[in-house]
C-alpha positions in Angstrom: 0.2 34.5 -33.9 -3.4 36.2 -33.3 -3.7 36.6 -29.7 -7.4 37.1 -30.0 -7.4 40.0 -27.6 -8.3 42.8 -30.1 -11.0 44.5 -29.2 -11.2 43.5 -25.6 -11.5 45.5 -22.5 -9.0 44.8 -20.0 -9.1 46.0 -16.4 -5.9 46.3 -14.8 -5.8 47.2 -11.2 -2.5 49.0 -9.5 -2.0 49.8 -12.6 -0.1 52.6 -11.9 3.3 50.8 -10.4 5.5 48.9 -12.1 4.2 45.3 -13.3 1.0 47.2 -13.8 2.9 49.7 -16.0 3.9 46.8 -18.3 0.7 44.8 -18.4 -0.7 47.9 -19.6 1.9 48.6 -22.4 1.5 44.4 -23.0 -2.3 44.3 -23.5 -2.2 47.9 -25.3 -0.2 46.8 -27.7 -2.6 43.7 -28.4 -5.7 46.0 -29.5 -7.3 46.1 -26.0 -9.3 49.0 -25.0 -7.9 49.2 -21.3 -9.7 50.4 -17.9 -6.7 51.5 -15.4 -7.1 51.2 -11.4 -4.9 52.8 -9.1 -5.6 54.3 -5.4 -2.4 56.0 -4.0 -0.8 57.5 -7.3 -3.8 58.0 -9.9 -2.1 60.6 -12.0 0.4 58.3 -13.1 -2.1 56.8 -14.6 -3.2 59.9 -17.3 0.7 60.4 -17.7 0.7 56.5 -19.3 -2.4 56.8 -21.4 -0.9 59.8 -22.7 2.8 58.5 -23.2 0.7 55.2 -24.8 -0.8 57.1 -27.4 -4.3 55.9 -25.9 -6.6 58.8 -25.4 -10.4 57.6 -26.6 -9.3 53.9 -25.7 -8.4 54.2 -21.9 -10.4 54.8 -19.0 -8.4 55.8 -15.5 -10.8 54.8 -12.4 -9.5 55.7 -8.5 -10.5 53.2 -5.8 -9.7 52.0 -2.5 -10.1 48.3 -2.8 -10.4 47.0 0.4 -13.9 48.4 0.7 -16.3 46.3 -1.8 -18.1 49.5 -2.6 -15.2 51.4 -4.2 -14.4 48.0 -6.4 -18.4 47.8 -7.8 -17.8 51.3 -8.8 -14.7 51.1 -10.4 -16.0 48.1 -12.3 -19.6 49.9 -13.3 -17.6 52.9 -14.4 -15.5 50.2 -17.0 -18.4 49.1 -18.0 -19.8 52.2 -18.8 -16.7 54.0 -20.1 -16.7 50.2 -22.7 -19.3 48.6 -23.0 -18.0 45.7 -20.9 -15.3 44.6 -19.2 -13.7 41.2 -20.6 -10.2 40.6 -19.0 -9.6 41.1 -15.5 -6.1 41.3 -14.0 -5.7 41.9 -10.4 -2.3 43.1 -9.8 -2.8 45.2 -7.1 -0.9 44.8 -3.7 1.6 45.8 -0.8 4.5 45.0 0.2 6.0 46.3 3.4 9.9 46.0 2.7 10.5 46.5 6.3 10.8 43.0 8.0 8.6 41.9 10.7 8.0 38.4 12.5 4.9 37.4 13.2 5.9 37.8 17.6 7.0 41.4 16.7 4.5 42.7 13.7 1.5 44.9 14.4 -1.8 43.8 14.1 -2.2 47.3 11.9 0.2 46.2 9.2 -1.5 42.0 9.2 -4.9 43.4 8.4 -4.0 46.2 5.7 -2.1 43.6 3.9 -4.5 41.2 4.0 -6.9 43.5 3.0 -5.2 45.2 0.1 -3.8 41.8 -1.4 -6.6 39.4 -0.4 -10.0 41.3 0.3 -9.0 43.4 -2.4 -8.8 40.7 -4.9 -12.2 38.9 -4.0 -13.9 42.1 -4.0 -12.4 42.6 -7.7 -13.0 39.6 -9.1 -16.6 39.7 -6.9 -17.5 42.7 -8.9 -16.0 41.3 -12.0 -18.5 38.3 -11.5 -21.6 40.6 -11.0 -20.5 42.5 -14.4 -20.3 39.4 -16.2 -23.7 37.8 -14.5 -25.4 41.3 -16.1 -24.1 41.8 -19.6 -23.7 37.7 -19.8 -20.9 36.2 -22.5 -19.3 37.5 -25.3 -21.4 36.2 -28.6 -18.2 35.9 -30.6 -17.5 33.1 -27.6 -13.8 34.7 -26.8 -14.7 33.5 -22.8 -14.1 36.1 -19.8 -10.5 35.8 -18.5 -9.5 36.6 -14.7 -5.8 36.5 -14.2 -4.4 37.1 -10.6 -1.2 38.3 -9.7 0.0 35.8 -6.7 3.8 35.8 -5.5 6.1 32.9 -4.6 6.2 33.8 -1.5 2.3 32.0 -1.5 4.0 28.9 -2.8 7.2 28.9 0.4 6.7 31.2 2.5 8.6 34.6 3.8 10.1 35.0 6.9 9.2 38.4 8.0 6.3 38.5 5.8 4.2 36.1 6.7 0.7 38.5 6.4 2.1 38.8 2.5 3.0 35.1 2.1 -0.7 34.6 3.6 -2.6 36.9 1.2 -0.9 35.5 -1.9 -1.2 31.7 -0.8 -5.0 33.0 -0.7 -5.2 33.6 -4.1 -4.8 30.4 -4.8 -8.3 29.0 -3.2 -10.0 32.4 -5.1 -8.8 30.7 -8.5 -9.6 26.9 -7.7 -13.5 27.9 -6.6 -14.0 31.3 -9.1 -13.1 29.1 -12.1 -15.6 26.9 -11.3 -18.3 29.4 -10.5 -17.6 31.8 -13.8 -18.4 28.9 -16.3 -22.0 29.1 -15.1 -21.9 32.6 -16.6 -20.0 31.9 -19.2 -19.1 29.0 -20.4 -15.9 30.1 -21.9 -14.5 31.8 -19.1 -11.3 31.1 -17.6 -9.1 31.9 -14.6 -5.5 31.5 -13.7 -2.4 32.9 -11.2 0.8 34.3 -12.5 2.8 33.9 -9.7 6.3 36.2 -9.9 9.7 35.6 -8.0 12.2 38.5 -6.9 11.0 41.0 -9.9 12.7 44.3 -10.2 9.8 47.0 -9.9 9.6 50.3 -7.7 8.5 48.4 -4.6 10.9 46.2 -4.8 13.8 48.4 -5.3 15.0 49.5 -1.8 15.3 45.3 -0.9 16.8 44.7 -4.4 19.6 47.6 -3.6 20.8 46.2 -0.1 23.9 44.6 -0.6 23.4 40.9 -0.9 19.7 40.6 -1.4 20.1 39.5 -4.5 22.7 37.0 -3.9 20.1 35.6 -0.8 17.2 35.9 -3.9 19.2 34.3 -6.7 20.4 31.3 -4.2 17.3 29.1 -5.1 16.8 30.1 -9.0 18.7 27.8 -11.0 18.6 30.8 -13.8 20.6 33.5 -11.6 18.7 36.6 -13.0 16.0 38.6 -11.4 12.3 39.2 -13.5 11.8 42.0 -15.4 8.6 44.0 -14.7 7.0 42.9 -18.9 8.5 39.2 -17.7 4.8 38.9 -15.6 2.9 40.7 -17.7 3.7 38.5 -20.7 2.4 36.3 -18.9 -0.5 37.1 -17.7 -1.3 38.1 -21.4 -0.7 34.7 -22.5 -3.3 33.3 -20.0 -5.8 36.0 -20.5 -5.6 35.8 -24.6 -8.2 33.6 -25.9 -6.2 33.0 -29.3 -3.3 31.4 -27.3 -4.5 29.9 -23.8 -8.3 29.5 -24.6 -7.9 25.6 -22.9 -6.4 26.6 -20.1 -7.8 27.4 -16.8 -7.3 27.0 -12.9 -3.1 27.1 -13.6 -0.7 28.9 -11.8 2.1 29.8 -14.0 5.3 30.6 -11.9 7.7 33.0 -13.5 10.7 33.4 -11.3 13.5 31.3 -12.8 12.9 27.8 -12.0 12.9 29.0 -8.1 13.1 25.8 -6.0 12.6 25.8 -1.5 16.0 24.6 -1.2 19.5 26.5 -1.8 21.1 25.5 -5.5 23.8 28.3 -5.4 26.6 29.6 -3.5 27.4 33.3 -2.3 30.1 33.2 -4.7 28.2 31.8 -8.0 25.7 34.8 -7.9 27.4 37.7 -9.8 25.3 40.7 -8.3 26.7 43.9 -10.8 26.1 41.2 -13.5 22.4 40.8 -12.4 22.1 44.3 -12.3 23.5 44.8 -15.8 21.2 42.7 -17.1 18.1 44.3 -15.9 19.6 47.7 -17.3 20.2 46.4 -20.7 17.1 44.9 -21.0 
């Protein structure tokens, strides 16, 4: 099945952890010409063009998004380094594994997640929207896509993460007014939320490890496996690929095993060296 991404420029911010490492391997292997953000580790970035075989097709841009700026930079130097920019996937976030209840957190640690995960987004898709407003649609009428990266912690909440559970129930509000506002640039354009569960990734690994986290995780998931990092970014290249989601818009596709807000498991139903296994074999 033709995906219809060939050809396109995708911009994938905090591309350098681990769903960002997979949605570049995911959209590379489709044909796309990729532009790669990261801010804290941006030579992992040349190390994955290189280990993708995509010298002359990739593009590695630094920037701190929380300033507006740094994100209209990152997008004019895509757009230079392409020709245009046609996919946007806004991945990039924090997650402070330490817990924290809202009585106790610092006011610090609130506003850089919510700048980071939230800010950070609207200034993406902000400058994404200026791009497209200048260059206007494609002529072969393949529509622009934005695809944000929400959590289900937007969807129920965390308990010690409420600043997180905040930014990513934000998200939510971007997609239900941007898709409304990039059809009057063009009139193909589409945006959506994947929104993962527990996913195994770097950031995620220290909570993962702790005995019994994924027992607490898995409780709620009728399938009793955590998501692997390409899980999300197949995905997200389903709704950003005009050959297979080209009707679809303002969705939020949850990937994170049929997760439910109430408890469907036992301790002793969740098999955690099984889980593990699982995400080693795969």
């Amino acid at each position: 099945m033709d995906s219809g991404l060939s050809g396109l420029t995708a911009l994938i911010t905090g591309a350098s952890g681990g769903i960002g490492g997979a949605l570049a391997r995911a959209f590379a292997g489709e044909g796309c010409r990729l532009a790669l953000h990261a801010n804290s580790r941006p030579e992992a970035l040349s190390d994955q063009v290189e280990a993708l075989g995509l010298e002359g097709r990739a593009s590695v841009h630094v920037a701190d998004l929380r300033a507006w700026e740094q994100a209209e930079r990152m997008l004019s130097e895509a757009v230079a380094a392409h020709g245009r920019v046609d996919v946007c996937i806004v991945n990039a976030g924090v997650w402070p594994p330490e817990d924290a209840p809202l009585h106790a957190v610092s006011p610090a640690r609130v506003r850089d997640v919510l700048e980071v995960n939230l800010h950070g987004a609207i200034w993406t898709a902000r400058a994404f929207a200026r791009a497209l407003a200048e260059r206007g649609p494609r002529a072969d009428g393949r529509g622009a896509s934005v695809c944000l990266i929400g959590s289900t912690a937007g969807r129920f909440g965390e308990a010690g993460h409420l600043a997180y559970a905040v930014s990513k129930a934000g998200l939510h509000g971007l997609m239900r007014s941007l898709k409304n506002e990039l059809v009057r640039l063009d009139p193909y354009a589409r945006v959506n939320v994947v929104e993962p569960g527990w996913t195994a990734t770097p950031m995620a690994r220290a909570a993962i490890e702790t005995p019994g986290h994924i027992t607490r995780a898995l409780q709620t998931m009728p399938v009793r496996q955590l998501a692997r990092a390409r899980d999300i970014a197949d995905a997200a290249l389903f709704l950003s690929a005009p050959g297979l989601a080209r009707h679809v818009s303002g969705e939020i596709l949850t990937v994170a095993g049929g997760m439910e807000g109430r408890r469907l498991w036992a301790p002793g139903d969740i098999d955690e060296a099984r889980v593990r296994d699982r995400l080693a074999d795969s």
